[in-house]
N, C-alpha and C positions, 0 to 999 in steps of 0.2 A: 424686154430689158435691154439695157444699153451701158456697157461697163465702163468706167471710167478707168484708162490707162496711169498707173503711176508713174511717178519717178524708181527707177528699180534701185534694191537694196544694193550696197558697196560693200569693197573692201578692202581692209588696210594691208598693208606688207608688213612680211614679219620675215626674220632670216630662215625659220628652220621650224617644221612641222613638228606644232603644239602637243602637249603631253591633256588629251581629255578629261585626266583625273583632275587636271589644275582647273578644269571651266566647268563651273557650276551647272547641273544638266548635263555632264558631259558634251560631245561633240562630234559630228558626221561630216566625213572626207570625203570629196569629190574630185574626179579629174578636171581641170582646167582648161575650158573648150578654148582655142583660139580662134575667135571669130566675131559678128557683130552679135551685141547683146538685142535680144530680141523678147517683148510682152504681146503676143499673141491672145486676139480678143476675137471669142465667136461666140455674137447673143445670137445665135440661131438664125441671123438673116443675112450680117455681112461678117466680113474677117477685115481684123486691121491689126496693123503690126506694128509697133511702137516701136523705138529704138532709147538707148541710152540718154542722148541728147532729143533736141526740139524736132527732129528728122524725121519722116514717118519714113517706114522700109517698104510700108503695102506694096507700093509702085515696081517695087524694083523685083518682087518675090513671087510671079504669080503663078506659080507652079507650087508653092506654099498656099496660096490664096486660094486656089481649086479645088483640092485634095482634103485641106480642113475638114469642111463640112462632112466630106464622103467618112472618113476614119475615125473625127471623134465623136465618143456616145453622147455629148449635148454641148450644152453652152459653157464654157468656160474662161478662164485666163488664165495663160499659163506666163509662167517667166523662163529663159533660157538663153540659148543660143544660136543663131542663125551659122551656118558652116558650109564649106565646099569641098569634098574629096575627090582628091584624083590620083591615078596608077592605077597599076594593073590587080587586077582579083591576088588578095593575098599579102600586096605590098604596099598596100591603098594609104595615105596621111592627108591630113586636112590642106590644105593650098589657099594660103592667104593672098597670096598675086591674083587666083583665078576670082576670088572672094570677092576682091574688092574690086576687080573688073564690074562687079554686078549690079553699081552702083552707074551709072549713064542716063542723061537726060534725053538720050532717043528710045522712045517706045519701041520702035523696030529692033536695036541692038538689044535692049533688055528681055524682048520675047525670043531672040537666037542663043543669048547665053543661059536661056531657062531651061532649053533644052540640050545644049552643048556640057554646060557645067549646072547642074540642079544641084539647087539647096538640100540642107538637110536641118530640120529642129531638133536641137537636142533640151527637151525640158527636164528643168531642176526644180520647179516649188510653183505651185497651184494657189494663187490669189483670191480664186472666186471659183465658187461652181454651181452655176444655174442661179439663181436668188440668192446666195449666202454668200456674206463677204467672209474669207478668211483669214483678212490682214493680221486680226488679232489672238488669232489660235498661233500656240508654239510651233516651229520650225516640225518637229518632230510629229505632229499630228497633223501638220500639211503634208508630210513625205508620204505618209501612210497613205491619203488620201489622194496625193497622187500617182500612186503608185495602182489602187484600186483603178482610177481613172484611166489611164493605158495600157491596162492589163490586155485589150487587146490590139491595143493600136500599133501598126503595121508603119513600113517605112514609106515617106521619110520621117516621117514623127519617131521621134526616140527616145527613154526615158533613160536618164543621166544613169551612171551605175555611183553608189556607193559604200561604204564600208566605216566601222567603230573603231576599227583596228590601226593604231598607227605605224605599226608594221607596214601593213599593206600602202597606206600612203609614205611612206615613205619609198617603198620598193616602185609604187606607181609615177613620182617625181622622177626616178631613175630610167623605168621605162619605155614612159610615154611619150616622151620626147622623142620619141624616134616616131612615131605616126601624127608626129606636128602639132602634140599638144605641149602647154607652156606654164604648165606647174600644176599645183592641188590646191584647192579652194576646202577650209575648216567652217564650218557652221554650225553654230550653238544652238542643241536642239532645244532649250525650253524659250526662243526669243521669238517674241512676233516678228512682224513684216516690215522694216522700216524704212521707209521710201529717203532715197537721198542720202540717207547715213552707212559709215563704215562700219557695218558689225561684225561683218564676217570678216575670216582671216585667208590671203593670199601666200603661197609660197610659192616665188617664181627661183627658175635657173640664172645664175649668178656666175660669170667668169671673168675673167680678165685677159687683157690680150695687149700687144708692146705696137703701136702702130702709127704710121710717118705724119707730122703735121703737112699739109699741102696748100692749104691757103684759109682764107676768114672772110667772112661776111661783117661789114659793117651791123653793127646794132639800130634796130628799127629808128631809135632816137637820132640818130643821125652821127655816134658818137663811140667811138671805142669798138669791141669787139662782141659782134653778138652770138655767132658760132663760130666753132673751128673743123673747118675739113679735115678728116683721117684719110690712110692709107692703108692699103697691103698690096705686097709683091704676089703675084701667083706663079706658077711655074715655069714662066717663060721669061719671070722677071719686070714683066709690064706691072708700072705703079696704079692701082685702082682705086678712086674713092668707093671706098664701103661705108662712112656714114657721115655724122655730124658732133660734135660736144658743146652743148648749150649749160645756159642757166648759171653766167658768173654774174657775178655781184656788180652794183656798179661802178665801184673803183674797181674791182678787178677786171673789165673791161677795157681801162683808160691805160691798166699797167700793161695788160698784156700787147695792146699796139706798141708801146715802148720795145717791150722785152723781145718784139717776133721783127722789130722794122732793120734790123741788122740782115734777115730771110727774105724780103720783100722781091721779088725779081721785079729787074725796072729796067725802060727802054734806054735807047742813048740819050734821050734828053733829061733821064733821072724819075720820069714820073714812072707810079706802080705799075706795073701791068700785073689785068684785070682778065677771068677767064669765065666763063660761064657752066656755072652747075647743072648736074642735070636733074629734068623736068620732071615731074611726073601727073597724074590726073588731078592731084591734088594742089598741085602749086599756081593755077591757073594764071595770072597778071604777074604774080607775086618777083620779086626782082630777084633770080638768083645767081646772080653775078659775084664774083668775089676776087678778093686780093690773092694774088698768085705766094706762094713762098718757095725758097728753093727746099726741096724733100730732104732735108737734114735734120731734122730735131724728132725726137722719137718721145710718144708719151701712151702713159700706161692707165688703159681705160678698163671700166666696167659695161660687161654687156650680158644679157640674158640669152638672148637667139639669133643665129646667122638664118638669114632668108635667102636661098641663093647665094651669089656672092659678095651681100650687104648684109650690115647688122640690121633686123628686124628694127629696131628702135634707136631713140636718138641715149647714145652712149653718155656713161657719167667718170668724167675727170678723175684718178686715181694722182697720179703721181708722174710728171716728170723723169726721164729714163735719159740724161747725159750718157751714162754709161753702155748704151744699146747704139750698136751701129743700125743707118737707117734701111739699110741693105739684107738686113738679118729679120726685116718684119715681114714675115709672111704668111699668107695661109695656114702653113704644113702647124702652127704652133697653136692654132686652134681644135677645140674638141671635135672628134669625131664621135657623130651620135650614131647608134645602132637603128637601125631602121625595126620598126615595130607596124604590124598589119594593124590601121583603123578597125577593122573589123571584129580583132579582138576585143577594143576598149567599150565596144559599142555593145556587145557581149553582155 
């Protein structure tokens, strides 16, 4: 047999973890892996490992790729999620920096960080197993049977943990955050498998934070504003970009070069000066140069997770903050999360 990889099921965002009694068939809470979405296919002779998008992960996992065969009791497909932990015994959290190291078009670098920083699968719902397809059995009678399925299976293979109870996901939003996971995933146990579609419900962490505008990338189009660089002070007082705010409209693009060209730092001949963003594995050619401004204007973003000392993702536009000195945006006003041992959740 030779399984056909889907498109994996999605999920929408919702602000605040769902009442079960409201979804028909009730509903089963999960924790929220941060990592690369991974469909794991083993018809008994190879392993390949599908990704979200058009990517295959085979290449880059093969400490995943070895191991399959030996641990699971036959051919299946599993859906989940590809992860990376690191710390010490006890204080262990998933590391998405190390994660996404893992991804390199040198064979040599991806066989050293197999064994430096090794994967871990964590699966949530059984597609297929052996000859049967399961797409169209309910959520709930896949859980079962995946659970039958790695009743013995040993690390790094791991079978998701989850719960009826909205208590407990809620308590687990609060928790888990501290071993580097990034919300609870709701899933409607009478729904088949729906490749591509939103059916499931997402509740990620939600904050806000007051922090310095520093400069703007032109819009791909050649025209107005297509991000805006943020800031924060850390304790020494050094100004840091920590991320980016995209996604305005496109007159709101054309207004905001108006509104920021009073901020523009410009040489003695009058033209902008121009600074260079930084890089990362993912930006390859891509131009990240931008319009410098001077650090005065203070604005009030939304953001889910700090990675280190950058917001995890590209933050979303609240609100303008005149009233905020730009000297007052620091660190110290963000959440401190409580640290939580991986270990437990995996539990």
């Amino acid at each position: 047999m030779r399984y056909e990889i889907p498109a994996p099921m999605l999920a929408k965002a919702a602000a605040s973890v769902p009442d079960p009694a409201k979804t028909s068939g009730g509903l089963l809470f999960e924790p929220k892996w941060d990592g690369f979405r991974g469909l794991i296919a083993w018809d008994g002779e190879t392993v390949e490992i599908g990704s979200r998008g058009a990517k295959p992960l085979t290449r880059y996992f093969p400490e995943l790729v070895e191991v399959i065969p030996e641990i699971l009791p036959g051919p299946c497909l599993l859906d989940g999620e590809i992860v990376v932990a690191t710390g010490p015994a006890g204080a262990q959290r998933l590391d998405w920096e190390a994660l996404s190291q893992r991804i390199h078009p040198a064979a040599s670098r991806v066989a050293k960080l197999s064994v430096e920083t090794p994967a871990m699968f964590i699966a949530f719902d059984l597609l297929a197993v052996g000859d049967e397809d399961l797409l169209s059995v309910p959520f709930g009678q896949r859980r079962e049977r995946l659970e039958a399925l790695m009743a013995g299976v040993t690390h790094p293979l791991h079978l998701t943990r989850t719960t009826r109870d909205r208590g407990d996901a809620v308590r687990w939003l609060a928790e888990f955050e501290g071993a580097g996971l990034d919300g609870v995933v709701a899933k409607p146990l009478d729904q088949p498998y729906a490749p591509g579609k939103r059916t499931l419900v997402k509740i990620k962490h939600a904050r806000t934070a007051d922090v310095v505008a520093l400069g703007y990338r032109v819009h791909k189009s050649g025209s107005g504003v297509g991000s805006l660089l943020v800031g924060l002070h850390d304790s020494d007082g050094t100004l840091r970009q920590v991320g980016g705010v995209a996604a305005w409209s496109d007159v709101r693009r054309q207004e905001l070069v108006e509104e920021l060209a009073p901020l523009v730092e410009r040489d003695d001949s009058g033209a902008a000066i121009t600074g260079e963003g930084e890089r990362s594995r993912f930006s390859g050619a891509k131009d990240v140069s931008f319009v410098r401004l001077r650090p005065e204007r203070v604005l009030e973003v939304r953001y889910d997770q700090l990675e280190g000392a950058r917001f995890r993702h590209t933050v979303q536009f609240e609100r303008w903050r005149p009233d905020r000195d730009a000297r007052s945006c620091t660190y110290d006003q963000l959440d401190t999360v409580a640290g939580y041992d991986l270990a437990d959740v995996l539990t």
